[in-house]
C-alpha positions in Angstrom: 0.0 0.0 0.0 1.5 3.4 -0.9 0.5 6.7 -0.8 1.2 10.1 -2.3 2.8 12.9 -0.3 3.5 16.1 -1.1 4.7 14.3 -4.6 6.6 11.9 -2.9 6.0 8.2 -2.3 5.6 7.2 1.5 5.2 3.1 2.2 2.7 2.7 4.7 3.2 -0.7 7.1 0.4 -1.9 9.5 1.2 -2.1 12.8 0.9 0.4 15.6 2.4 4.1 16.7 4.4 4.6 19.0 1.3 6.3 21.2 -0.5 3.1 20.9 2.0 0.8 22.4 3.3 3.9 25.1 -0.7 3.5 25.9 -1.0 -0.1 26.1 1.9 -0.4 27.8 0.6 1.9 30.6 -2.5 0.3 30.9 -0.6 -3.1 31.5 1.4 -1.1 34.3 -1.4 0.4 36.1 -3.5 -3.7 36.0 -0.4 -5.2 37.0 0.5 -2.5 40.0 -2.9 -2.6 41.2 -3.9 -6.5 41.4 0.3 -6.6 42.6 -1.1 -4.4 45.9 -4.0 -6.2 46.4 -2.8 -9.6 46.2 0.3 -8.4 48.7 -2.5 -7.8 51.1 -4.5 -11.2 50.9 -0.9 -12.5 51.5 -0.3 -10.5 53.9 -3.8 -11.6 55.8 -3.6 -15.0 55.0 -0.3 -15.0 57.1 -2.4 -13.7 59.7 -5.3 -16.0 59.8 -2.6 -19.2 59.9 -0.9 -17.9 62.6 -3.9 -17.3 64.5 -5.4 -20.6 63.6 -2.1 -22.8 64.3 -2.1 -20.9 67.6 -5.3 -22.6 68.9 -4.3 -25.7 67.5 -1.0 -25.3 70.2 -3.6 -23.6 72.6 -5.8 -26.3 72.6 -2.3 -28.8 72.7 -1.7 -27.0 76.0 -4.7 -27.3 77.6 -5.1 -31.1 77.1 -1.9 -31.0 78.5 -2.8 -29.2 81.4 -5.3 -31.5 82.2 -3.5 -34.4 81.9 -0.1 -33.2 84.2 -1.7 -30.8 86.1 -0.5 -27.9 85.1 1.4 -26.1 81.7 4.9 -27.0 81.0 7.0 -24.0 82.3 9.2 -21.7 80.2 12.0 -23.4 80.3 10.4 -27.0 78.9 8.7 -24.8 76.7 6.5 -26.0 73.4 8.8 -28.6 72.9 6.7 -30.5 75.7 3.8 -30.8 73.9 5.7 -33.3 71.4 8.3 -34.9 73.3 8.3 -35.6 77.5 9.8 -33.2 79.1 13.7 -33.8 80.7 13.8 -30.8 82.5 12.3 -29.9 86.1 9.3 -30.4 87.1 9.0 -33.9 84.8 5.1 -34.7 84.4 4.7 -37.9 85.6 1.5 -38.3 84.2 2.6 -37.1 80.7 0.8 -38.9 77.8 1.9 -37.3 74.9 2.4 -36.6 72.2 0.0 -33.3 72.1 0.2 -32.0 68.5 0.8 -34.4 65.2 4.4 -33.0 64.8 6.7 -31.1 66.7 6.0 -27.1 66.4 6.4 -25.6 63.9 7.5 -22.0 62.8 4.7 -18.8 61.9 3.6 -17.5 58.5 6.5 -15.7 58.9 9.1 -18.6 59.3 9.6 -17.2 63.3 9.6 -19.6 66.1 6.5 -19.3 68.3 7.3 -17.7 71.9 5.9 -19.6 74.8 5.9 -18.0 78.4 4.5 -18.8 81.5 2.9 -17.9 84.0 1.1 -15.3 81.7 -2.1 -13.1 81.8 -4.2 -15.0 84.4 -1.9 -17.6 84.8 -2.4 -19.0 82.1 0.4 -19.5 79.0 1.6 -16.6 77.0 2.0 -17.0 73.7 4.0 -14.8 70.8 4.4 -14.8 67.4 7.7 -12.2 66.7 5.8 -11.1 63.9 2.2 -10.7 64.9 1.1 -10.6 69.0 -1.5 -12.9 69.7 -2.5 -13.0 73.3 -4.2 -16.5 74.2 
């Protein structure tokens, strides 16, 4: 296809100008940074909502616990109790383990779960590094 200009000959190609693809190209940019933002934040609470729910599963792990020695494992023993019998002072005698289907296990975040006790009404205090969960 050819066409006459100013009594010259200009070959016409099909494709697109350079504004086209400059446009398209932005339009890509401003999809890709938006759903980017969004899905950082459904990450982002997902993270939360497993943390949160693997912390009742170790709450609930320390409560059986409880129940069955008498009382939570102390600092010291820590979580580690609730999958293997404790070595350390006071030893459970009545210990009939293990609590959880494998030993704990890190946060969303790859952080190992805090355990303290006494905590808040004597009960256990537990902390995720990256997120504060009081049970």
């Amino acid at each position: 296809m050819s066409k006459k200009s100013r009594g010259k000959l200009v070959q016409r190609y099909p494709g697109w100008t350079l504004v086209e693809v400059l446009t398209s190209m932005t339009v890509v940019f401003i999809l890709t940074a938006t759903a980017g933002h969004v899905g950082g934040r459904q990450i982002e609470r997902a993270k939360v909502l497993a943390t949160q729910q693997y912390m009742e599963v170790v709450q609930i792990a320390l409560e059986t616990y409880a129940m069955d020695c008498g009382d939570y494992p102390t600092t010291s023993q820590g979580l580690d109790a609730l999958w293997s019998a404790p070595v350390l002072h006071p030893v459970p005698p009545r210990w009939d383990g293990p609590y959880l289907d494998e030993p704990v296990s890190d946060s969303a975040w790859g952080s190992t779960l805090q355990y303290k006790t006494p905590g808040p009404n004597g009960r256990p205090y537990l902390l995720s590094p990256s997120r504060e969960f009081r049970k």
